[in-house]
Structure formats: structure tokens, C-alpha cells
TORVOZA-717376 format. One record per residue (C-alpha): residue number from 1; residue in three letters; x, y, z. Coordinates in steps of 0.5 Angstrom, whole numbers, plus 500, padded with zeros to 3 digits. Each point is the difference from the previous one (the first is absolute). Example, Ala and Ser with C-alpha at 12.3 -4.5 7.8 and 13.67 -1.06 7.14 Angstrom:
<rs>
 seq type east north  up
   1  ALA  525   491 516
   2  SER  502   507 498
</rs>
This chain:
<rs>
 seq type east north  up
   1  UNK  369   082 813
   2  UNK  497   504 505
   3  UNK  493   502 503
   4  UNK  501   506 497
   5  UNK  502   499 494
   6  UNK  494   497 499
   7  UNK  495   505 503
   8  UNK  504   505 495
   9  UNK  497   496 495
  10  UNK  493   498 503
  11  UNK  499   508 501
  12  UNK  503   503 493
  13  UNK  496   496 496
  14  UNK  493   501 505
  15  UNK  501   508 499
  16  UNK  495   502 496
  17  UNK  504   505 496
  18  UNK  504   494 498
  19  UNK  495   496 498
  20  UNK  496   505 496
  21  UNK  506   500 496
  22  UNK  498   492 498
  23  UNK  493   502 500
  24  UNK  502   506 494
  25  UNK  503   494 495
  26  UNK  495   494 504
  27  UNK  493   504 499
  28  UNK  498   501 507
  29  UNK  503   493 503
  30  UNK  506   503 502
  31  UNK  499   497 507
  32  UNK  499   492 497
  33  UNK  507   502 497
  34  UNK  503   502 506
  35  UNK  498   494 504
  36  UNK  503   496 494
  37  UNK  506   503 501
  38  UNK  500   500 508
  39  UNK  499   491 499
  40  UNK  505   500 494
  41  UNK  505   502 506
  42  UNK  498   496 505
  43  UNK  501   494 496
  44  UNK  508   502 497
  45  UNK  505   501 505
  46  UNK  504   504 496
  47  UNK  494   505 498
  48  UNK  500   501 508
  49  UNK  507   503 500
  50  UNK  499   505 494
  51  UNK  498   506 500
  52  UNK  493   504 498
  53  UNK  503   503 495
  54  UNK  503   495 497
  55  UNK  494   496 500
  56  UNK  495   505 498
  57  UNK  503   502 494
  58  UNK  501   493 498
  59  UNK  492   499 502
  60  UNK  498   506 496
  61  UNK  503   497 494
  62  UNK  495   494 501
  63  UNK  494   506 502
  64  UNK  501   504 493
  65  UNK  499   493 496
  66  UNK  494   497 504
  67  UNK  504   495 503
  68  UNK  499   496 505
  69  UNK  506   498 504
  70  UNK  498   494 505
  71  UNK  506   495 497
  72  UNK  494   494 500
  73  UNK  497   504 494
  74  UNK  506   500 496
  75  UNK  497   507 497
  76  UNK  507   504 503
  77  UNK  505   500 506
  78  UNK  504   504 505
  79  UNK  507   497 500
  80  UNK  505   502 505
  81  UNK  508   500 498
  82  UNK  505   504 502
  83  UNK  497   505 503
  84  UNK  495   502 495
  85  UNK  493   496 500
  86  UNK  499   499 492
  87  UNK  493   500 496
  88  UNK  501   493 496
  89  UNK  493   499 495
  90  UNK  498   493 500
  91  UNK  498   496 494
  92  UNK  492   500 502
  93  UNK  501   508 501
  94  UNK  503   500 493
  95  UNK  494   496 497
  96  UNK  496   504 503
  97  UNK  502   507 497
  98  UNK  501   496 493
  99  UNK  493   499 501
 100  UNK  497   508 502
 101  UNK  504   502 493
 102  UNK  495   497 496
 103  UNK  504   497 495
 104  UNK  502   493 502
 105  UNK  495   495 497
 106  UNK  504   494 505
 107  UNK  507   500 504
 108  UNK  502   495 504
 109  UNK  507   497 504
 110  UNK  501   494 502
 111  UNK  505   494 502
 112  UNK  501   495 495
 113  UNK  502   492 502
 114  UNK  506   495 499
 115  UNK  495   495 498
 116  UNK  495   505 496
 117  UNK  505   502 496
 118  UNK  502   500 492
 119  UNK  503   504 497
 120  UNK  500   508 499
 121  UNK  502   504 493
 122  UNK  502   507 502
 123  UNK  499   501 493
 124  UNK  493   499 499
 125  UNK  499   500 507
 126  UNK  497   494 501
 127  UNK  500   496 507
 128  UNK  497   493 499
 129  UNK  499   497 507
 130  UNK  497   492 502
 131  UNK  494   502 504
 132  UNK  498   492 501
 133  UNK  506   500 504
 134  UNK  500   502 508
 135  UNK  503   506 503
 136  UNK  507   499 503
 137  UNK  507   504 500
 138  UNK  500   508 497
 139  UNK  505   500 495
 140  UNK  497   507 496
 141  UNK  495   506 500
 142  UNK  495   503 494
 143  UNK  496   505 499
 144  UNK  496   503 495
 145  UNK  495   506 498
 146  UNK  496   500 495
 147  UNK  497   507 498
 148  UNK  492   502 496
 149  UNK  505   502 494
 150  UNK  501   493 500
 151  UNK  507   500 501
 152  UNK  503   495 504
 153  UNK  508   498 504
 154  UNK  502   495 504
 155  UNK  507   498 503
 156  UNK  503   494 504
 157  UNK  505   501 505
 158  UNK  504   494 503
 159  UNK  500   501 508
 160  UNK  508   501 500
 161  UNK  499   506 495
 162  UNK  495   502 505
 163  UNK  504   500 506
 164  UNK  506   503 496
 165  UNK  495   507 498
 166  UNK  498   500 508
 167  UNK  507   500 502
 168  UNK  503   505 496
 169  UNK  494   505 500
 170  UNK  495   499 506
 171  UNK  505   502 507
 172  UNK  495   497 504
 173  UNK  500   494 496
 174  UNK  502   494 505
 175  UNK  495   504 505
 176  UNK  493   502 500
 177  UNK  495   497 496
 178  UNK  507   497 496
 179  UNK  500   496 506
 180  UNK  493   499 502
 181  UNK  497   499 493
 182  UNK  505   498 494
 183  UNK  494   498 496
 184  UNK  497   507 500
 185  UNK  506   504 500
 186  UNK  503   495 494
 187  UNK  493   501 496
 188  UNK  500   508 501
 189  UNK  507   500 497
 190  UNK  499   497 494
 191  UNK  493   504 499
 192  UNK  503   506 501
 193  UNK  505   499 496
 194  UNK  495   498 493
 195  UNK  496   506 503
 196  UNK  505   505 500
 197  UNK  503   498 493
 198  UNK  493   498 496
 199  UNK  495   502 504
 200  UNK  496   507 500
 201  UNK  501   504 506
 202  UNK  495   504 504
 203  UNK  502   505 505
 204  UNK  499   496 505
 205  UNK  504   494 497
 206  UNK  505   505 499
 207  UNK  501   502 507
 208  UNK  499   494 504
 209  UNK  506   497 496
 210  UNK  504   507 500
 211  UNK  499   499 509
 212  UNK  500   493 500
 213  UNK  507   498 504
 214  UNK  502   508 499
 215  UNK  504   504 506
 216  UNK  497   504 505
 217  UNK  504   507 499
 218  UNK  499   501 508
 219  UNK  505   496 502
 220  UNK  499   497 507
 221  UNK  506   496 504
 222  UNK  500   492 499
 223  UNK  494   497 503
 224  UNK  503   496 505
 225  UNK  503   505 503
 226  UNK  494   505 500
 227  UNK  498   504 505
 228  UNK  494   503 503
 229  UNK  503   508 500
 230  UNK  498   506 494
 231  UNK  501   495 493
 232  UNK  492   502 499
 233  UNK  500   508 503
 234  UNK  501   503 493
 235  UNK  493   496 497
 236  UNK  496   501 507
 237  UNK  503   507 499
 238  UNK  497   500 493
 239  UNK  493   497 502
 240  UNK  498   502 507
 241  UNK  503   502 506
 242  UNK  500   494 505
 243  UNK  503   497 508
 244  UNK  503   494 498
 245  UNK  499   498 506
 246  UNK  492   501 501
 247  UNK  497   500 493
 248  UNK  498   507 502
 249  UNK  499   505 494
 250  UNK  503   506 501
 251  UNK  498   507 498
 252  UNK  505   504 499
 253  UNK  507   498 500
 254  UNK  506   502 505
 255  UNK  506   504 498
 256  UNK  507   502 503
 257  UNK  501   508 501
 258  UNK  507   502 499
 259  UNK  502   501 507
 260  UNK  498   491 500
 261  UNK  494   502 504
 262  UNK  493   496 498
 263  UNK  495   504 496
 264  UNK  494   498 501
 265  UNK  497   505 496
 266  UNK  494   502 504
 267  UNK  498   507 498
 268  UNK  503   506 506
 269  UNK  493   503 501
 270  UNK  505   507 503
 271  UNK  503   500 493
 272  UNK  495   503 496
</rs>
């Protein structure tokens, strides 16, 4: 990564045309959601190396749901692979839109432990744990919603079962959150899974988990090997005209003639 890539950041996600797109969804605390941005970066090597545009589409993900995206508030993540910086929604984020729906009387994930555990019957759905014993190794996961209605669901998943829906449909599964949180990442999975069979969707809920873990359609190079160059001039282009290098907004924007030469579009004051 090199010193410009990083004032590239700093300067793309400070302009204020940039930030005004945040205040949009954020409500005016576009500025607070910049920074936050700005410091998720700073703590992930391989956000350095992704471009702007990748990770401005992955973030707005998180601004359309009122998500927060500091990894130690588990609400959403940017997670970078292969290229893309991917939106990944955490449990806590999951519960929390659950929440705004109005619908929900109690949810819950959690881990379950090899000494509290009894039995499970998928039938009845019923879990029975030993909660007099201690706390040791995690052997499952549960997660269980009730709604006002009354209605009421609860599933059990082994940890190996867990592990196994990981791998085969999370691409980040091994990296991220998956690595540095396998208890929040496993409660997510198994939440989301009875939410999206059983539970009532809001739009929110939709939405975040249509997002969750999704492609990014500008596809950028591997971000190992990215570099600083024009991976994010079609969203500036979009947003404001701007030096890269200063941070400075431009007015209007530059463009070649036919003849190669420079037009600076200043009006010949002979041509009326």
C-alpha cells in the first residue's frame, strides 16, 4: 500500500459531495459515517488496498439499513475478498431489524455447551440444556423468535453442521468475521435461517439479508494486487469532480477536444 492510496481514501470519503450522499440515508450524520468508514480502513490491511468504489457500494449497503459497521459493534461488516469488499450483516444487526418490525415479541441466538447439553427433539422443538453445569467447550447453536401473535420456533444446529453451511455458502467463510468471530458469525446462521423460513420479513430484513455476503457488480481487481490508479473515477464522476491528489472540488470538469487538445471549457469571450 502506498501513501497515496491512503490520501486517495482520506480525500474521497472528506468530500463533501461524498459525504452528503451518507447524510441522504444517515440524516445529516453523513460526516460521523465518513470517519467511521475512514477508521474501518485504517484497522484492516486489505480495506487499504480496495478501491473506493468497492468499498463505497459495500458501505452504502449498511447506510440504507441504518447499520453501523465498526466490527466491535457486530451490527455489519466490510469484508474484503477477491477484489470485492463484500457487505456481510451480523447477528446483533439481524436482531436489530427484527426489532424495528414491530413483530417480534423475543428473538435470540446463542451458543450451547457440551456439559449443559441433553437433548434436542427437532419434532417438538424442544432443547433441554443443564444450566447448574459450567460453561465449556461449544458443541451447537440455537436461535429462537417468538411473534405478538404467539407463534413461536426454535432450532438447534451441531457446530459441525454449522461449519458445513459456512463453507459452502459464505466465500468469506475462513476469513473476516468468520475468523475473528465464529460464535457471532455461527449465531447469524442459524438466526437467519428460522428467520427466512418462519419468520415475518420486513423490508428492511429483506434487504439486508438479499445484501448479506452479495457481489458487488463493479467488479474491481484482487485486492492484493490493487492499485491506486482509475478504479474509482466512474463513482467520482458520478458524485463530484475532484483532485485526487488535493481533495480540492472542482467546478467543472476538463475534456479533450477531437484534435487531443485540452478544453478547458472557459467561454471565448470573441465567440458571441
Amino acid at each position: 500500500m502506498t501513501t497515496n492510496q491512503v490520501v486517495t481514501h482520506k480525500n474521497f470519503f472528506n468530500a463533501p459531495n461524498v459525504q452528503k450522499s451518507f447524510d441522504d440515508v444517515w440524516k445529516g450524520a453523513g460526516v460521523q459515517f465518513a470517519t467511521s468508514i475512514l477508521s474501518v480502513i485504517q484497522g484492516n490491511a486489505s480495506l487499504k488496498s480496495a478501491s473506493n468504489e468497492s468499498i463505497m457500494t459495500s458501505a452504502m449497503k449498511a447506510a440504507v439499513l441504518n447499520l453501523p459497521i465498526e466490527p466491535s459493534l457486530g451490527r455489519a461488516y466490510l469484508v474484503p475478498y477477491k477484489g470485492q469488499v463484500q457487505f456481510q450483516l451480523g447477528y446483533k444487526g439481524l436482531i436489530e431489524l427484527a426489532q424495528r418490525s414491530g413483530k417480534y415479541k423475543s428473538i435470540n441466538a446463542g451458543p450451547v455447551y457440551k456439559s449443559q447439553f441433553v437433548s434436542y427433539d427437532p419434532l417438538f422443538e424442544e432443547l433441554t440444556l443443564d444450566f447448574t453445569q459450567p460453561q465449556d467447550e461449544v458443541i451447537g447453536y440455537f436461535a429462537s423468535f417468538s411473534l405478538l401473535n404467539g407463534f413461536r420456533k426454535l432450532t438447534y444446529w451441531t457446530k459441525a453442521e454449522v461449519e458445513a453451511h459456512g463453507k459452502k455458502f459464505s466465500k468469506t467463510f475462513g476469513n473476516g468475521p468468520w475468523k475473528t468471530d465464529f460464535d457471532a458469525m455461527a449465531r447469524k446462521t442459524v438466526l437467519k435461517h428460522i428467520l427466512s423460513i418462519y419468520g415475518p420479513l420486513s423490508v428492511e430484513m429483506q434487504t439486508g439479508m438479499q445484501n448479506d455476503e452479495s457481489e458487488n457488480d463493479n467488479a474491481t481487481q484482487d485486492i492484493k494486487t490493487a492499485e491506486p490508479v482509475n478504479a474509482d473515477q466512474q463513482l467520482l464522476d458520478d458524485l463530484m469532480s475532484v483532485d485526487v491528489e488535493t481533495g480540492e472540488i472542482l467546478e467543472e470538469v476538463s475534456e479533450l477536444k477531437d484534435n487531443g487538445e485540452l478544453d478547458l471549457k472557459y467561454e471565448d469571450p470573441n465567440a458571441r
